[in-house]
Residue, then its C-alpha position, 0 to 999 in steps of 0.5 A: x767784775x760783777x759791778x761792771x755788768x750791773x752798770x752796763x745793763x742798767x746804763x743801756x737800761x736808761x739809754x733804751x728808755x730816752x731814746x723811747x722818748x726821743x722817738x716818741x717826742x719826734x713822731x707826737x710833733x713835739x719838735x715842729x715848732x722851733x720858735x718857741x712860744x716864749x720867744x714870740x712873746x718877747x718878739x711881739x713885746x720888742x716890735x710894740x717899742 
């Protein structure tokens, strides 16, 4: 039964971890941009043809 708390812990461990990151990537303007600076590439290759 031990395991099982083992597995809790370290399972809501990691969840607190990612959703540090989530948070922080939010609030650092990480998500701003949605249009990806690689599909602009293949836009402007696309309106070049």
């Amino acid at each position: 039964m031990s395991i099982f708390v083992y597995i809790t812990g370290f399972g809501l461990f990691i969840f607190i971890i990612f959703l540090t990151l989530l948070v922080w990537s939010i609030r650092s303007g990480q998500m701003d941009e949605l249009d990806l600076p690689a599909e602009k590439v293949l836009w402007e290759d696309h309106r070049d043809t």
